[in-house]
C-alpha positions in Angstrom: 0.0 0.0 0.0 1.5 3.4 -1.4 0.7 6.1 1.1 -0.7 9.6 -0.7 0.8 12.8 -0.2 0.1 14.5 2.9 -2.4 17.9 3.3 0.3 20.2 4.1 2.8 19.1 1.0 -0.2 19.4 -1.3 -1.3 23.1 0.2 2.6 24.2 -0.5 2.1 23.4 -3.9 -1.2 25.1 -4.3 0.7 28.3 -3.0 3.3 27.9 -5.3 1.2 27.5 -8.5 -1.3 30.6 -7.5 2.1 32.7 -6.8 2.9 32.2 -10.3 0.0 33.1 -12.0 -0.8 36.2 -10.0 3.3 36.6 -10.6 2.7 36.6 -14.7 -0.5 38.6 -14.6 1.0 41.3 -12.7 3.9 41.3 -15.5 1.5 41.5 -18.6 -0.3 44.2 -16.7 3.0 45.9 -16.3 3.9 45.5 -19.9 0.6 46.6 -21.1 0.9 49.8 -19.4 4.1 50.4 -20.5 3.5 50.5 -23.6 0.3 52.5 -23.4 2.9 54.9 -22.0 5.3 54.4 -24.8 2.6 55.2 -27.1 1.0 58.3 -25.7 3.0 60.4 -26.4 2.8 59.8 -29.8 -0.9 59.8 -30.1 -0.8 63.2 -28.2 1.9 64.6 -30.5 -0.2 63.5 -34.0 -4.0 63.8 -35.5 -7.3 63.1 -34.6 -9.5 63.0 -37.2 -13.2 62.8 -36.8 -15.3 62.2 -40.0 -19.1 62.6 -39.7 -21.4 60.8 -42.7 -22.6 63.5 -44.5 -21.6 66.9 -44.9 -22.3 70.1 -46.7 -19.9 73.0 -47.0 -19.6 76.6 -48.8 -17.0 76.1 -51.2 -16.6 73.4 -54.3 -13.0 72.4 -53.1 -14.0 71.0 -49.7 -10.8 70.9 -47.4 -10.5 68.4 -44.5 -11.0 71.0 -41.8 -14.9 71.8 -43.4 -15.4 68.1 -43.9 -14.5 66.7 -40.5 -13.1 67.5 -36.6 -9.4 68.0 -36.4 -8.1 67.4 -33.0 -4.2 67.5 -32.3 -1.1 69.0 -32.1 -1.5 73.0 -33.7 1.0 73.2 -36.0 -0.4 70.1 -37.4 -4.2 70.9 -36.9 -3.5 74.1 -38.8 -2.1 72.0 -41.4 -4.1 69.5 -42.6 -7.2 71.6 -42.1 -6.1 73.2 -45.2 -5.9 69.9 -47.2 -8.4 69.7 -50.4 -9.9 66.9 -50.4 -11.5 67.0 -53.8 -14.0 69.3 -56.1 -17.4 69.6 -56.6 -17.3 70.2 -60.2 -20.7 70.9 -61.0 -24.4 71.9 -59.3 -26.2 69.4 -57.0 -23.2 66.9 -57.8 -21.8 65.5 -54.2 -18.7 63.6 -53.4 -17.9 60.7 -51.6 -14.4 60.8 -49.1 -13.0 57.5 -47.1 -10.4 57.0 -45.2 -7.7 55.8 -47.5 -8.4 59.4 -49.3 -7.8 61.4 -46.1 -4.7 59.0 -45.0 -3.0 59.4 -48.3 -3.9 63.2 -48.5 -2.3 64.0 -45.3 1.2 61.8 -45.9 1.4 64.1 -49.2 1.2 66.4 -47.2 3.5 65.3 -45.1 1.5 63.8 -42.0 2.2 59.8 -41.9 -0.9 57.9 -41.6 1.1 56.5 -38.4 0.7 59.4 -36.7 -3.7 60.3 -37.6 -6.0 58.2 -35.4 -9.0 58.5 -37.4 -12.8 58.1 -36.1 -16.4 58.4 -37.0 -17.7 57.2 -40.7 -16.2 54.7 -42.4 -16.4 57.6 -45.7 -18.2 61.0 -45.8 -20.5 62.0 -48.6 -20.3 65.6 -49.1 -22.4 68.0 -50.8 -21.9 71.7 -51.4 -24.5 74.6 -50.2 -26.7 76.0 -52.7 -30.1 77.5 -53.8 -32.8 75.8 -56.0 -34.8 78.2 -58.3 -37.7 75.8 -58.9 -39.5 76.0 -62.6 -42.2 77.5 -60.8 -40.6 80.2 -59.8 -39.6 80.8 -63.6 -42.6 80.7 -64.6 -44.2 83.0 -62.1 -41.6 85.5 -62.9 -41.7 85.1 -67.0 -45.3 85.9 -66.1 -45.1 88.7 -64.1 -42.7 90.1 -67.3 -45.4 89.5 -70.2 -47.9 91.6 -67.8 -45.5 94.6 -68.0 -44.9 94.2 -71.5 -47.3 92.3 -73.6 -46.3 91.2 -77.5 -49.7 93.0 -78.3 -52.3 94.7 -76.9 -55.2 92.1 -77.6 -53.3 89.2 -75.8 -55.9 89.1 -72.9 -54.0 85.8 -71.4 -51.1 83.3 -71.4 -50.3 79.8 -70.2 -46.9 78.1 -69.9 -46.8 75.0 -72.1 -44.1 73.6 -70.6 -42.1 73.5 -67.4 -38.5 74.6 -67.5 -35.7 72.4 -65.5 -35.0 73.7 -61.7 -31.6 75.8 -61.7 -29.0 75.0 -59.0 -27.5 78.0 -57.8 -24.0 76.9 -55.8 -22.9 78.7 -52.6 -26.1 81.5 -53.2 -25.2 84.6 -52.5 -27.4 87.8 -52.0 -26.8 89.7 -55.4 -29.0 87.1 -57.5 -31.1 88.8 -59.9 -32.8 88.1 -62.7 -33.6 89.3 -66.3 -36.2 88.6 -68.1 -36.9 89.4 -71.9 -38.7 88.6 -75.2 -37.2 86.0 -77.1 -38.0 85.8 -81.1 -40.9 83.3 -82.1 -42.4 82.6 -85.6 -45.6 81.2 -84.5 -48.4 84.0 -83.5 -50.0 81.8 -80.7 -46.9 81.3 -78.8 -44.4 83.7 -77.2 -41.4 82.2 -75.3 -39.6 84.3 -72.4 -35.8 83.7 -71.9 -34.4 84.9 -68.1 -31.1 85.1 -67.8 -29.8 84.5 -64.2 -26.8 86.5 -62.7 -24.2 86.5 -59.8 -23.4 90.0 -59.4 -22.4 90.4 -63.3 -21.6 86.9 -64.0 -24.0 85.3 -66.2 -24.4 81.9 -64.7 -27.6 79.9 -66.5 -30.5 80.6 -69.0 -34.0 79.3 -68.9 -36.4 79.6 -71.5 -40.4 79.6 -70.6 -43.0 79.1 -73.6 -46.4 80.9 -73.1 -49.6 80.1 -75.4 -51.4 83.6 -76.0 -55.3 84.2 -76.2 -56.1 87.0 -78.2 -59.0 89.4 -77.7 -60.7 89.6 -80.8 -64.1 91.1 -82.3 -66.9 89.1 -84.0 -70.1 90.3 -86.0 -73.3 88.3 -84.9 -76.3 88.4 -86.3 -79.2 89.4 -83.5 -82.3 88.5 -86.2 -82.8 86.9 -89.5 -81.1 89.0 -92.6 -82.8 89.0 -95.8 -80.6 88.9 -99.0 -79.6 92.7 -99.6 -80.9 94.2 -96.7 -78.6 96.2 -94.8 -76.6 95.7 -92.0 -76.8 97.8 -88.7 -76.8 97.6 -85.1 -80.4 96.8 -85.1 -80.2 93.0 -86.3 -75.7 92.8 -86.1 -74.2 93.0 -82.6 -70.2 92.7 -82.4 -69.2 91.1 -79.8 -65.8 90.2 -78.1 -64.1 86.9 -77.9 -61.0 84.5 -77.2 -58.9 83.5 -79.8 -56.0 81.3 -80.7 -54.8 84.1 -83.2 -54.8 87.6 -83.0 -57.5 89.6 -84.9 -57.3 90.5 -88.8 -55.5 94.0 -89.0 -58.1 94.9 -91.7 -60.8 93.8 -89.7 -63.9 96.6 -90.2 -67.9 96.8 -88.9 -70.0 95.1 -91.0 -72.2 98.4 -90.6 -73.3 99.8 -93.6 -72.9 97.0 -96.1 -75.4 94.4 -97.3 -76.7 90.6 -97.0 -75.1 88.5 -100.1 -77.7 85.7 -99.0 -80.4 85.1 -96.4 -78.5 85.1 -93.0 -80.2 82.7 -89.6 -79.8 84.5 -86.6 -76.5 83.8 -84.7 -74.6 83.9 -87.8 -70.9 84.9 -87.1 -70.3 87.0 -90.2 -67.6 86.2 -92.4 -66.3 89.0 -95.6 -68.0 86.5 -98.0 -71.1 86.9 -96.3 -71.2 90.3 -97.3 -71.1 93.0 -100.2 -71.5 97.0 -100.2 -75.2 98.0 -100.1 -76.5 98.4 -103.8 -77.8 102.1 -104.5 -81.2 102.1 -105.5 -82.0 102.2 -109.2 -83.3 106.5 -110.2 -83.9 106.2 -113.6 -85.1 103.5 -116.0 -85.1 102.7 -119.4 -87.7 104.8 -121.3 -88.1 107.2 -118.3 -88.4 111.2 -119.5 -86.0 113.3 -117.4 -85.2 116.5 -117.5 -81.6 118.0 -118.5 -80.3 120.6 -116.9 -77.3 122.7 -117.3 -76.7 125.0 -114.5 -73.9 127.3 -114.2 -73.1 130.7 -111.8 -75.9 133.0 -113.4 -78.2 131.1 -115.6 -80.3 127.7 -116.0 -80.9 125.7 -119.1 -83.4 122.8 -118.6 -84.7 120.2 -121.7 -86.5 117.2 -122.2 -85.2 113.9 -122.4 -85.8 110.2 -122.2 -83.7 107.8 -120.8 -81.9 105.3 -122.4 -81.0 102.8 -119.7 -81.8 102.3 -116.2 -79.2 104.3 -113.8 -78.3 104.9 -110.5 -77.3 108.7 -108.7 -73.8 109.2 -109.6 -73.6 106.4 -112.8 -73.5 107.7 -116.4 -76.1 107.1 -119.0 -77.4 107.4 -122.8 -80.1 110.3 -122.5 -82.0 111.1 -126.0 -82.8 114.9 -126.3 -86.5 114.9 -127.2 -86.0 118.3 -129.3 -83.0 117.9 -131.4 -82.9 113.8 -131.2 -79.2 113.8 -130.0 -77.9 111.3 -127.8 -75.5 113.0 -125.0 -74.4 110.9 -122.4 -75.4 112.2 -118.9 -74.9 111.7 -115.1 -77.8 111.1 -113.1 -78.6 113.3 -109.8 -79.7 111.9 -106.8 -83.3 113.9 -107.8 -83.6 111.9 -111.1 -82.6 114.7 -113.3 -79.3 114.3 -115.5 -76.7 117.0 -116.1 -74.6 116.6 -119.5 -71.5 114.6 -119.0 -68.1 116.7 -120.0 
């Protein structure tokens, strides 16, 4: 029978293993903090960099002090913060910055990456500051234009026909203006407005805005049936006004005055082939005696005659002298009577 180890040998070697475990803990702890103190100093002395995930900023060349939190060492804060990290090239566009970027901008610039602890995003999109002028707003104001100066007087009203792209106006400033004006269109029905959009005196973007016009224009109705030939007058004619695609006729004229060609329905629009100058009554006819006069400053002659033709006041006709037989040619008066023709 083998006899076991005894209580007390066995508690000795218990102590002995637990003194050298607490013996190597104490000497990683020791060599852990050592080199946290070996490596302060050099975190303290280099760059903390703080990137947040999206960013927007003034300018179009974003530099790494506008894009993230620079923490560190002044001379070297002052530094990088100056870095470009890229350019916006054109409205609305945004970039995209990661860490390798930043790293390898600083150590160009001579910052190792050894010396940047960087933090935050993973990479930064960023966008630049800037003012939308929404195709509304061109509209409202190529409106507002064609109310202070109208391409003619009868355009009674306008609608855009189209709606022009938004304009992106980068780092917007407070001298913005615009200016507005007529731009050349062959069709009558349209009109198109081109603004031009400035930075101080820069001209920085165009937009055009197409209107369609309604014209006022005037329109001859009849108010009662029109028999052919009768006249037409403000008792059975009314003009009236109304819209129109097309601006009115420059010769346009009242139908007042002038006669039915046909039998007209009431509400008849009139149209110029709807209507011919009123006939003058016929004065004289055919066969008809009338008397010839000549009158001049002093003295009267007056004869017989008989008509050769029917005539109207003011026409020319074949009158036969009923003493001598000649034929003279004479113009009738609005009394029936003829005067010799010279």
């Amino acid at each position: 029978m083998i006899a076991g180890k005894s209580p007390r040998t066995r508690q000795r070697k218990v102590a002995r293993v637990l003194v050298i475990c607490v013996t190597l803990t104490l000497a990683l702890v020791c060599r852990a903090s050592a080199n946290n103190q070996a490596g302060q100093p050099e975190k303290e002395s280099g760059l903390k960099v703080y990137l947040p995930r999206e960013v927007t900023v003034k300018d179009d060349c974003p530099s790494l002090g506008q894009v993230g939190i620079v923490r560190g060492r002044d001379s070297f804060v002052t530094k990088a913060s100056q870095i470009e990290l890229g350019r916006i090239s054109t409205p609305g566009q945004s970039i995209v910055i990661d860490r390798p970027t930043v790293l390898s901008r600083l150590a160009s610039n001579g910052i190792p990456a050894s010396m940047v602890t960087l933090t935050g995003a993973e990479e930064t999109t960023v966008r630049q500051q800037q003012r939308v002028i929404s195709s509304d707003q061109f509209i409202a104001l190529a409106s507002s234009f064609l109310e202070r100066h109208r391409p003619a007087t009868s355009v009674s009203q306008w609608s855009a026909t189209h709606k022009p792209e938004d304009f992106i106006v980068p780092a917007p400033g407070k001298d913005l203006r615009f200016s507005p004006r007529l731009s050349e269109s062959s069709a009558t029905s349209q009109v198109r407005v081109e603004i031009a959009v400035f930075a101080g005196d820069r001209k920085i973007g165009v937009r055009d805005v197409m209107f369609a016009l309604k014209y006022d224009c005037r329109q001859a109705v009849t108010k009662t049936d029109i028999a052919a030939g009768q006249m037409i007058g403000p008792e059975n004619v009314e003009i009236q006004t109304k819209q129109s695609d097309y601006p009115e006729p420059a010769d346009w004229q009242s139908p007042y005055g002038r006669a039915a060609k046909r039998r007209l329905a009431a509400n008849t629009v009139l149209r110029p082939d709807l209507m011919g100058p009123l006939e003058s009554p016929t004065v004289v006819k055919r066969n008809q005696s009338v008397v010839i006069r000549i009158e001049r400053p002093g003295f009267l002659i007056t004869a017989v005659g008989r008509a050769m033709q029917d005539g109207k006041a003011g026409e020319c006709i074949k009158v036969r002298n009923v003493d001598s037989q000649r034929i003279i040619l004479a113009t009738i008066n609005a009394d029936a009577s003829v005067e010799p023709a010279l």
